[in-house]
MARTORDREN-414523 format. One record per residue (C-alpha): x, z, y; residue number from 1. Coordinates in steps of 0.02 Angstrom, whole numbers. Last residue first. Layout:
BEGIN
PT/X/Z/Y/NUM
...
END
This chain:
BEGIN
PT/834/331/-811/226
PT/822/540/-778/225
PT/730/568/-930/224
PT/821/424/-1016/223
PT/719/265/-1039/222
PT/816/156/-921/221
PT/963/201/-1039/220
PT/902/130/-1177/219
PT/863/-24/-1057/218
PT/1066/-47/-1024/217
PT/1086/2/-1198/216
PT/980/-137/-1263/215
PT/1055/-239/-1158/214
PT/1224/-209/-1223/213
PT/1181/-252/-1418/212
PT/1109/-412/-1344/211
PT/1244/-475/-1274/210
PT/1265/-618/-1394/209
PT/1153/-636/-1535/208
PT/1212/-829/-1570/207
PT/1049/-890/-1536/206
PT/979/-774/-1426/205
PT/1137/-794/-1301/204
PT/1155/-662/-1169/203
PT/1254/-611/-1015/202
PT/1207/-466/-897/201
PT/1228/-445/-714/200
PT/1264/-302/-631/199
PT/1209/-256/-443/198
PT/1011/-232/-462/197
PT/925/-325/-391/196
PT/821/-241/-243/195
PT/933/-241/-88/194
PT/966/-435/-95/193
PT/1120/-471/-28/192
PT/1241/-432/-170/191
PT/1140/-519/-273/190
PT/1190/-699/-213/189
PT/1372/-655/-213/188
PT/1328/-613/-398/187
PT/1233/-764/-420/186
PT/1391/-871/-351/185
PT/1501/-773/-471/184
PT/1400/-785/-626/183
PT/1389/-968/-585/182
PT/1570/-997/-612/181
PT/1608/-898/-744/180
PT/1496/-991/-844/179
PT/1576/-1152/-786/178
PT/1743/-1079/-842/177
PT/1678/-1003/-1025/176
PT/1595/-1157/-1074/175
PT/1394/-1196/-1102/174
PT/1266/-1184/-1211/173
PT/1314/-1019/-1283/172
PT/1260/-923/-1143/171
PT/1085/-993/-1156/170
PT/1006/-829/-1073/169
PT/1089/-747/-892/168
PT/1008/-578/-853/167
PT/991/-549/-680/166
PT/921/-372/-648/165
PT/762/-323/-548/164
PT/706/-160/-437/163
PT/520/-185/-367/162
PT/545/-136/-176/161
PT/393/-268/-143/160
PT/489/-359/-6/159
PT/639/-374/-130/158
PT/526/-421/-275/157
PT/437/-556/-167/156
PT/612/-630/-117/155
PT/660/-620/-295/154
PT/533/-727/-334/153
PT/557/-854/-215/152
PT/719/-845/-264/151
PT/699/-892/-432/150
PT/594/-1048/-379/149
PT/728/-1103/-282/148
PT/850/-1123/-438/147
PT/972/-971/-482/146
PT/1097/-1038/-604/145
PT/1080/-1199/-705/144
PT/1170/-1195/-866/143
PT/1163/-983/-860/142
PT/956/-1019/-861/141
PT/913/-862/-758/140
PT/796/-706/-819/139
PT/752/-588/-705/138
PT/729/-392/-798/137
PT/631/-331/-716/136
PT/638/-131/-679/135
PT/576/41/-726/134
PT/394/12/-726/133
PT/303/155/-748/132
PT/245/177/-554/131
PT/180/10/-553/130
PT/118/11/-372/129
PT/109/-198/-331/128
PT/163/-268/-512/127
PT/36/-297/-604/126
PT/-73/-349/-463/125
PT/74/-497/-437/124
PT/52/-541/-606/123
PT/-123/-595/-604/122
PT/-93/-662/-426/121
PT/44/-808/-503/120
PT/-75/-805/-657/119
PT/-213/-885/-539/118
PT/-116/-972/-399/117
PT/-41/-1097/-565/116
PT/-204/-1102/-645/115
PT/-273/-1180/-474/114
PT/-115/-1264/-443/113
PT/-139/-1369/-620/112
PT/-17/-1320/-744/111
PT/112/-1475/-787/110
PT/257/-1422/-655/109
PT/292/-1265/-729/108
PT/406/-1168/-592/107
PT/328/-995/-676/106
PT/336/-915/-847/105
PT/205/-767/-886/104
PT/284/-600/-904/103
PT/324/-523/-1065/102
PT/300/-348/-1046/101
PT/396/-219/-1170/100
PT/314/-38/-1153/99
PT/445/100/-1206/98
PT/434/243/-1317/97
PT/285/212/-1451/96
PT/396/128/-1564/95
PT/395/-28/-1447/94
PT/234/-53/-1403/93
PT/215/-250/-1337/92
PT/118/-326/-1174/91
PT/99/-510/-1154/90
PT/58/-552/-966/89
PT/-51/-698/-983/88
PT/-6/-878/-980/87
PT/157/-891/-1081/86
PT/135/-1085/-1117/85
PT/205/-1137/-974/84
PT/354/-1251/-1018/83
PT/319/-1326/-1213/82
PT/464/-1323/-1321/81
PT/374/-1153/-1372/80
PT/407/-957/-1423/79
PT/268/-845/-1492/78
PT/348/-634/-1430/77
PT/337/-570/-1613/76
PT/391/-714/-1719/75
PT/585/-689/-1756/74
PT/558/-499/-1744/73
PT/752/-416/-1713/72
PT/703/-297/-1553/71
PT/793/-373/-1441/70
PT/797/-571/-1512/69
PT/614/-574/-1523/68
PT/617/-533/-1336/67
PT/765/-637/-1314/66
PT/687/-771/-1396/65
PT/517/-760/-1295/64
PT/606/-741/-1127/63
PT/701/-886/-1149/62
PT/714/-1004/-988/61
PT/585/-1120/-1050/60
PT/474/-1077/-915/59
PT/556/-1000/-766/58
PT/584/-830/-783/57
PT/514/-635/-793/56
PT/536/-490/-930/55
PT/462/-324/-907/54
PT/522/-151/-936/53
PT/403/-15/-944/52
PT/418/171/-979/51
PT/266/264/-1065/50
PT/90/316/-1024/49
PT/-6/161/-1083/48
PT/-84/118/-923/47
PT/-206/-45/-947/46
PT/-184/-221/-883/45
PT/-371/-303/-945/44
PT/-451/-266/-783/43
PT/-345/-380/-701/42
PT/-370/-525/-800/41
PT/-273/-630/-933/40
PT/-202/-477/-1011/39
PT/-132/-522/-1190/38
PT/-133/-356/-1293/37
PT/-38/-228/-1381/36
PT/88/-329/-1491/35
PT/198/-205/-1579/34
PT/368/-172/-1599/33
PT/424/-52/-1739/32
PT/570/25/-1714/31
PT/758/-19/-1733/30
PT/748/-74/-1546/29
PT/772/125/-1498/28
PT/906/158/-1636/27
PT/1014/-13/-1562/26
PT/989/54/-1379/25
PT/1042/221/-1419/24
PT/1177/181/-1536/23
PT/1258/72/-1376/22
PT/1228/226/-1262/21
PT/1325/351/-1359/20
PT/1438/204/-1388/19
PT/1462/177/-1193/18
PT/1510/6/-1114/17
PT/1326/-51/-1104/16
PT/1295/85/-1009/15
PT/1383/69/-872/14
PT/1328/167/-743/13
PT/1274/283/-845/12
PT/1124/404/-822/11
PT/1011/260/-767/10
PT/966/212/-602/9
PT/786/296/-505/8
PT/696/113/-499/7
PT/570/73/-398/6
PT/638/44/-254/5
PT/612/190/-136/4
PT/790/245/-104/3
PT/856/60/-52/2
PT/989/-26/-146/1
END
C-alpha cells in the first residue's frame, strides 16, 4: 500500500480478533444513528468534522442491510428489491463520532446514462480530497465475486489513492467451499491493487454474521492514530 493513500491503518492489525477492540466497535454502534441528509448535488456534501467511512456496491448488493444491520436500525439506511434506488449519497451521524455514507449503487442497467454519468460524478467530487474519509468499504456479492463493474471502481480508487476494503455480503446464501473459493480469487485480486486494503471481511445481514468484527475493524479506524 502506498504512503499517501488515504488511509493511516488502524492500531491493530487485526482488530476484529481483539476484545478490547470487539467492545469498541459494539459500544460505538450502540449509539444513536442519525440520518443527516441526502446530497443530490455538490453543494449539498458538507464537512461535519468527524471520521468517515463510506459504503460502495453494485445495486442490490446490500449496503442498506448492512448499514441497518451495523448499527441495529431495521429502517435507517431504506432498503429495496429495486436495483438503483440509492441515488444520492446518504449521509448518517453516528453518535456524533463517526460519519456513515451510504454511497449510491452502480451497474444498474434501468437508469438512463444521463442519470447514470450524473451520480457517477456526484460521487466522484465526494471523493477526490476527502481528507476525513478513512476508507470504503467495497461491497461484493460473495455468490458472484468481483464483476467488471467492481473493478472499474477499484481501478478509479487505486488511481485516486482512496484506501478500500472488500467486504463480502450474502454469506449465508451460499456453502462454505464455494465461499472459500471466491475469497481466494478476490484476495489474489487484492493483492495487486495498491489501494485495497489486504483483509477481507465476511458478512451476512440476515443471519448477523460478521458484523460484530466489522464494527471493530471501523472502531478501530476511529482511533486517534486509525
Amino acid at each position: 500500500m502506498t504512503d499517501d493513500i488515504q488511509d493511516s491503518g488502524t492500531r491493530f492489525d487485526n482488530p476484529e480478533d481483539d476484545p478490547a477492540m470487539l467492545e469498541a466497535g459494539r459500544l460505538l454502534f450502540a449509539k444513536s444513528c442519525d440520518f443527516i441528509l441526502g446530497a443530490t448535488k455538490d453543494e449539498h456534501i458538507g464537512n461535519y468534522g468527524l471520521p468517515e467511512i463510506a459504503f460502495a456496491g453494485r445495486s442490490n448488493v446490500g449496503k442498506s442491510s448492512l448499514v441497518n444491520a451495523l448499527t441495529g436500525q431495521k429502517t435507517l439506511a431504506r432498503t429495496s428489491n429495486t436495483p438503483g434506488r440509492t441515488r444520492q449519497l446518504n449521509f448518517f451521524d453516528l453518535g456524533q463520532k463517526l460519519i456513515l455514507v451510504d454511497l449510491p449503487g452502480y451497474g444498474y442497467a434501468q437508469a438512463s446514462k444521463s442519470d447514470i454519468a450524473y451520480w457517477t460524478n456526484l460521487t466522484r467530487n465526494y471523493l477526490r480530497g476527502r481528507a476525513e474519509l478513512k476508507r470504503i468499504l467495497l461491497l461484493i456479492d460473495s455468490r458472484h465475486g468481483a464483476k467488471d463493474s467492481d473493478r472499474q471502481i477499484m481501478d478509479e480508487l487505486d488511481t485516486s489513492a482512496v484506501s478500500y476494503q472488500v467486504v463480502m455480503t450474502k454469506t449465508d446464501k451460499i456453502k462454505p467451499t464455494p465461499l472459500a473459493e471466491v475469497e481466494k480469487k478476490l484476495a489474489a485480486e487484492l493483492a495487486k491493487r495498491p489501494a485495497a486494503h489486504p483483509q477481507i471481511m465476511k458478512t451476512s445481514s440476515a443471519k448477523s454474521l460478521g458484523i460484530a468484527e466489522l464494527r471493530a475493524s471501523i472502531a478501530a479506524l476511529t482511533e486517534p492514530n486509525g
